[in-house]
Structure formats: structure tokens, C-alpha cells
C-alpha positions as CSV (number, residue, x, y, z in Angstrom):
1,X,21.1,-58.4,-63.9
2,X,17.6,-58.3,-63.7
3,X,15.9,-58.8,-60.0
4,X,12.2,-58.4,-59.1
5,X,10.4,-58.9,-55.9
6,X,7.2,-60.4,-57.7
7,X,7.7,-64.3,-59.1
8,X,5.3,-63.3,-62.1
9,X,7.8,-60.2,-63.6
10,X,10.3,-62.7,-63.2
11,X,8.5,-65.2,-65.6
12,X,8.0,-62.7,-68.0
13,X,11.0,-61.1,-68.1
14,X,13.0,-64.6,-68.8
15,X,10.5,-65.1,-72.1
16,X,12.5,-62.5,-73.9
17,X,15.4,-64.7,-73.1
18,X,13.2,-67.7,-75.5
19,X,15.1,-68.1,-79.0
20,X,12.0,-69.5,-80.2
21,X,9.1,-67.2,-80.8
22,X,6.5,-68.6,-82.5
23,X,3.5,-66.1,-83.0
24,X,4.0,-63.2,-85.3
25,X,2.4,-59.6,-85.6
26,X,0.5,-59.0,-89.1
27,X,1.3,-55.6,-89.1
28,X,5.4,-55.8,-88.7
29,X,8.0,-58.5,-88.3
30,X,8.0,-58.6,-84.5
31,X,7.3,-62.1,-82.9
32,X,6.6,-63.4,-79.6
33,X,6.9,-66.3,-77.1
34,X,3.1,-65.7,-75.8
35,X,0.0,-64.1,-76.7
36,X,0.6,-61.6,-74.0
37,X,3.4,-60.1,-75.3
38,X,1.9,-60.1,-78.7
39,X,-1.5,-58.5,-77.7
40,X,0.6,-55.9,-75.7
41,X,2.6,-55.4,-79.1
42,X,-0.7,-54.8,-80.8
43,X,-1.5,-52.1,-79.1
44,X,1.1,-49.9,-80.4
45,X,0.0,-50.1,-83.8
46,X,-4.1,-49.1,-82.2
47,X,-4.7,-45.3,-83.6
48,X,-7.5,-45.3,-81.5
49,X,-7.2,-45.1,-77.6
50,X,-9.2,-46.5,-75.0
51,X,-8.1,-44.5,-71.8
52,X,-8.5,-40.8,-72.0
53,X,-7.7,-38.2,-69.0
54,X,-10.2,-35.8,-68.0
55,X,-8.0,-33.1,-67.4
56,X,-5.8,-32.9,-69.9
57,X,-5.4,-34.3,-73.5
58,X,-3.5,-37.5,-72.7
59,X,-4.5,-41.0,-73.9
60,X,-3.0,-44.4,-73.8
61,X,-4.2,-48.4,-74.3
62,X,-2.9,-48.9,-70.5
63,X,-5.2,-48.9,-68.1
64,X,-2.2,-48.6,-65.2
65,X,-0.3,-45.9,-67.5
66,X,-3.7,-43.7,-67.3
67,X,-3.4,-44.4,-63.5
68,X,0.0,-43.1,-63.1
69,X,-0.7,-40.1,-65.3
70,X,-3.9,-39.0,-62.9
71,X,-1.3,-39.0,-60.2
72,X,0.7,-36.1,-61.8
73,X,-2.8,-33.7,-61.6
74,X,-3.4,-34.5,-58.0
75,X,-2.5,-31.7,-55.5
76,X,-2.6,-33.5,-52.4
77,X,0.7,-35.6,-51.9
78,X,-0.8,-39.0,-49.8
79,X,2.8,-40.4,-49.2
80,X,5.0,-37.6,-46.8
81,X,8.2,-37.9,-45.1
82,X,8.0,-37.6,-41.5
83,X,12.0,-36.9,-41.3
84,X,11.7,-33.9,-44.0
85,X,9.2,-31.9,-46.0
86,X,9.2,-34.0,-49.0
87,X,6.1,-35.6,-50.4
88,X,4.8,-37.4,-53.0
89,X,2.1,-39.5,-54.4
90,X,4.9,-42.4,-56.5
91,X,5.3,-45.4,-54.0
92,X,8.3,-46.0,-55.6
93,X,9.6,-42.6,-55.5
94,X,8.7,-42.5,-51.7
95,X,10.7,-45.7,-51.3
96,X,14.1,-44.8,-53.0
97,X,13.6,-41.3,-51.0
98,X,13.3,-43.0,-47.3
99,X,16.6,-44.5,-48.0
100,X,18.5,-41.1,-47.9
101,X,17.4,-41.1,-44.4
102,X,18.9,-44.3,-43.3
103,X,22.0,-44.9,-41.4
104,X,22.6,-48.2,-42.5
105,X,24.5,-48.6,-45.6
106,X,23.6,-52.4,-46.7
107,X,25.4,-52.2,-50.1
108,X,29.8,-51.8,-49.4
109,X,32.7,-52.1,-51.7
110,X,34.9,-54.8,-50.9
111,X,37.3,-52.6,-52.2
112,X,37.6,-49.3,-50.5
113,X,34.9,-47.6,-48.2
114,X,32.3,-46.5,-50.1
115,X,28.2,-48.0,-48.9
116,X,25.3,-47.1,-50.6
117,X,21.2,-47.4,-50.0
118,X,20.9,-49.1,-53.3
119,X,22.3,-51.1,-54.9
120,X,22.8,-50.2,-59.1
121,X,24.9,-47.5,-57.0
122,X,27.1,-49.9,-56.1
123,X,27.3,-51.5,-59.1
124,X,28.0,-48.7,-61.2
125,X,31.0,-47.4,-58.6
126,X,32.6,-50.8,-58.4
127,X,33.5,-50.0,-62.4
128,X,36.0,-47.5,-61.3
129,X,38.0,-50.4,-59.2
130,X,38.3,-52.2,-62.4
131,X,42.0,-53.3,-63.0
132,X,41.0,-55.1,-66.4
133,X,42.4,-52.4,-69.2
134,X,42.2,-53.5,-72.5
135,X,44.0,-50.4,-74.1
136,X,47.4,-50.3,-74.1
137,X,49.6,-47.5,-75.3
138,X,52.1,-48.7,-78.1
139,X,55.1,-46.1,-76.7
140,X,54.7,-46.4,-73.0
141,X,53.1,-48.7,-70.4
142,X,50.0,-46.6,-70.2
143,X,46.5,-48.7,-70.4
144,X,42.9,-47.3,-70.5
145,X,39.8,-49.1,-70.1
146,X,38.2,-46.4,-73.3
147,X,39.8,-45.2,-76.3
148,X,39.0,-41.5,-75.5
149,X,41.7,-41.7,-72.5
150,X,43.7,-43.5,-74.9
151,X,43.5,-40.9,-77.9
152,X,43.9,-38.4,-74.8
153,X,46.9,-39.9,-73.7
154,X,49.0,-40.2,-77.1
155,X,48.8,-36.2,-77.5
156,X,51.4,-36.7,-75.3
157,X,53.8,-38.6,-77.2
158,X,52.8,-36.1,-80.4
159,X,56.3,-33.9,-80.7
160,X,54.1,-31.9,-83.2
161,X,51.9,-29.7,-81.7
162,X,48.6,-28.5,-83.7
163,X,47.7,-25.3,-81.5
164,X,50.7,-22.5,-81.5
165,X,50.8,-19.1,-79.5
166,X,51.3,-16.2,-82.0
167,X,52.7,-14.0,-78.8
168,X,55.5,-16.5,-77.1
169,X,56.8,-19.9,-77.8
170,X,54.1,-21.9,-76.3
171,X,52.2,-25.0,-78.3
172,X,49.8,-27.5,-77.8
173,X,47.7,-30.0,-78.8
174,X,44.4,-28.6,-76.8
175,X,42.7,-26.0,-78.5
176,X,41.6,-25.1,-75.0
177,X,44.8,-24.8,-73.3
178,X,45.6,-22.3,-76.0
179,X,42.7,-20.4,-75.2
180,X,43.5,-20.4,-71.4
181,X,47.3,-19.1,-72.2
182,X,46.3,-16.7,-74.3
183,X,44.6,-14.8,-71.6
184,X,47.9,-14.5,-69.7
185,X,49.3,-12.3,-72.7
186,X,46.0,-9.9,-71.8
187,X,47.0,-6.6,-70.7
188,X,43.6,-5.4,-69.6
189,X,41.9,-7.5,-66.9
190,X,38.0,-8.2,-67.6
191,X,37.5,-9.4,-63.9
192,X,37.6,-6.9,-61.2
193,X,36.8,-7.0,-57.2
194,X,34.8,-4.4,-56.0
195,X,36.5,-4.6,-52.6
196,X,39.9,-4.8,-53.6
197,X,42.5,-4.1,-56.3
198,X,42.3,-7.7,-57.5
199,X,41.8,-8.2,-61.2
200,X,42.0,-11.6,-63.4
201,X,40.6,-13.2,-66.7
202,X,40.3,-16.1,-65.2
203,X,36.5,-16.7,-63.9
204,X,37.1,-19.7,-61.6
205,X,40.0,-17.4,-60.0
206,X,37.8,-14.8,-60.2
207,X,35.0,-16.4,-58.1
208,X,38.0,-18.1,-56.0
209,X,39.1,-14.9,-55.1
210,X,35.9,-13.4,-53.8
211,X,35.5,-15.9,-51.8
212,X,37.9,-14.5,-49.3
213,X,35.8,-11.3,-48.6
214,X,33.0,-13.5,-47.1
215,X,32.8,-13.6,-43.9
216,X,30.4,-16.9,-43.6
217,X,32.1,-19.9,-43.7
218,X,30.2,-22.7,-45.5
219,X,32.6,-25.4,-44.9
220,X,33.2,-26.3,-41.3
221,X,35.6,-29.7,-40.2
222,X,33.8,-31.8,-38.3
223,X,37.1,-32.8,-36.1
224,X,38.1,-29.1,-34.9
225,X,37.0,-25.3,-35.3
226,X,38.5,-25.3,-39.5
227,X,36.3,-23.4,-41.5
228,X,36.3,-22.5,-45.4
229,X,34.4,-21.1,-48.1
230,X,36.1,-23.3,-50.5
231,X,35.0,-27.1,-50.4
């Protein structure tokens, strides 16, 4: 999948696709297609190295690594955004930035709505419409493209369960879901509102919960005068 806009990184990116390598390092067994490669390779095994920064104790055998390191002890930010406050002094960093700002969308899904700025974004969502699922359950009709969701899903069919309540009836096979329902046998609450009598152990109901004494709503629909604090 690689892609470039210069013709000479494409060049040398398909010599690592060459079976045939024909000079060798002295120092290890790595071996090469050209004497680029190899006097790049060379460098690792250097002690020594040739580019030292001024300000600080870094020091490489690349001239343009040195150049991007100076970058990071400038103060002044040459590249700005004239749509926000951010700035920066990475071209490429600039250039992935501007595209948060763009209305156009020039990467879609073919198969539901989603667009994207760039493009590996669209590549790695398009995985989720995959219909190819290699998994299959051996007591249901279940498939999974992973065998975590597999392993996941044939707790299910487990009549065992390895997690039991010592208060009630209830079993499991998540150690976690014990650990939630054991909280509903609590008689004293650890949770309490401050502006009401509410009281949980439950910290995402906890924080729900408080959301209804604010008065700001964050969350406002775009179609009529809705609003919420919870998104």
C-alpha cells in the first residue's frame, strides 16, 4: 500500500521488494540491493556521530534527522493557521492539520456515509464493513473476524459458570460482572449528591446523576431548541 508523491522514494522503496541482495554488511548478516542501503545500514553500527546539537546532548549520522531535531528548540512557530491558533514549524504536521478545516471530504465509503480528509482513515474504517468472518462458532451460527470475540462469545454457551455470588443465586463467567453485582448487595452507599438525597456505588451513575443539577447544557440539536448534558 505504499504511495509517495516523489518518483525517487518510490524507487527505493520497491528495492526492498528485490529477492536478490547481493552486498553484505561485515559487521552482521544484513544484505542489500544497493550500496545506499548498505552505507545507510553502516551507520548504525558507527559509535561515533557526526551531527551534534548545540543545545542539547543529541547526536545522530543524519544530517536531515539533526535538521528536524533543531526544529523542536525553536520558539518561533514559522508555519500558523490563519482559521485557528495552532502553529507549528513540521510541514507535514501543518499539512495533515489544514485538512481539519476543509469542507470537502475527498475520501467516502461506498458503503455507508462516513468521508474523511485522509485517506489511511478510510482505510482503516472500511475494516469494520467487512462481511468476510473466518470464525465460526461450533454451537450456533455466530462468526467473528478475531478469536477474542470468538472466546467472548462461547462464555455464552458455558452452562458452568466460574464466578458465583456468595449473597444470592447469581453466577457468571466475567469476573467483572461479579464485581458490578456485588455492589447491589451494599447496604451503605459510597457515592453521595451534595444537592440531593441521591446516593449510588455506581461511579458512571454517579456522574450521570449530577449531571441533572447543571444548568448549562453542552449538548444542543442542531434541528430544534433540544438540549443535554449527556452526549
Amino acid at each position: 500500500d505504499y504511495e509517495t508523491n516523489v518518483k525517487r522514494y518510490l524507487k527505493r522503496h520497491v528495492i526492498k521488494h528485490k529477492v536478490c541482495k547481493s552486498l553484505r554488511c561485515d559487521l552482521c548478516s544484513f544484505t542489500a540491493n544497493n550500496r545506499w542501503l548498505l552505507k545507510r545500514h553502516l551507520l548504525k553500527h558507527k559509535i561515533s556521530k557526526d551531527y551534534l546539537c548545540g543545545a542539547c546532548s543529541y547526536a545522530t549520522n543524519y544530517k536531515y534527522h539533526l535538521k528536524l531535531h533543531m526544529l523542536t528548540h525553536k520558539v518561533s512557530k514559522d508555519l500558523k493557521c490563519d482559521a485557528c491558533d495552532y502553529a507549528t514549524n513540521f510541514k507535514r504536521s501543518f499539512e495533515r492539520h489544514l485538512l481539519a478545516h476543509t469542507n470537502s471530504k475527498d475520501f467516502k465509503c461506498a458503503n455507508c456515509d462516513y468521508e474523511t480528509n485522509v485517506k489511511r482513515y478510510l482505510k482503516r474504517h472500511v475494516i469494520k464493513h467487512k462481511v468476510c468472518k473466518s470464525l465460526r462458532c461450533d454451537l450456533c451460527s455466530f462468526t467473528a473476524n478475531n478469536r477474542w470475540l470468538l472466546k467472548r462469545h462461547l462464555l455464552k454457551h458455558k452452562i458452568s459458570k466460574d464466578y458465583l455470588c456468595g449473597a444470592c443465586s447469581y453466577a457468571t463467567n466475567y469476573k467483572y460482572h461479579l464485581k458490578l453485582h456485588m455492589l447491589t448487595h451494599k447496604v451503605s452507599k459510597d457515592l453521595k449528591c451534595d444537592a440531593c438525597d441521591y446516593a449510588t456505588n455506581f461511579k458512571r451513575s454517579f456522574e450521570r446523576h449530577l449531571l441533572a443539577h447543571t444548568n448549562s447544557k453542552d449538548f444542543k440539536c442542531a434541528n430544534c431548541d433540544y438540549e443535554t448534558n449527556v452526549k
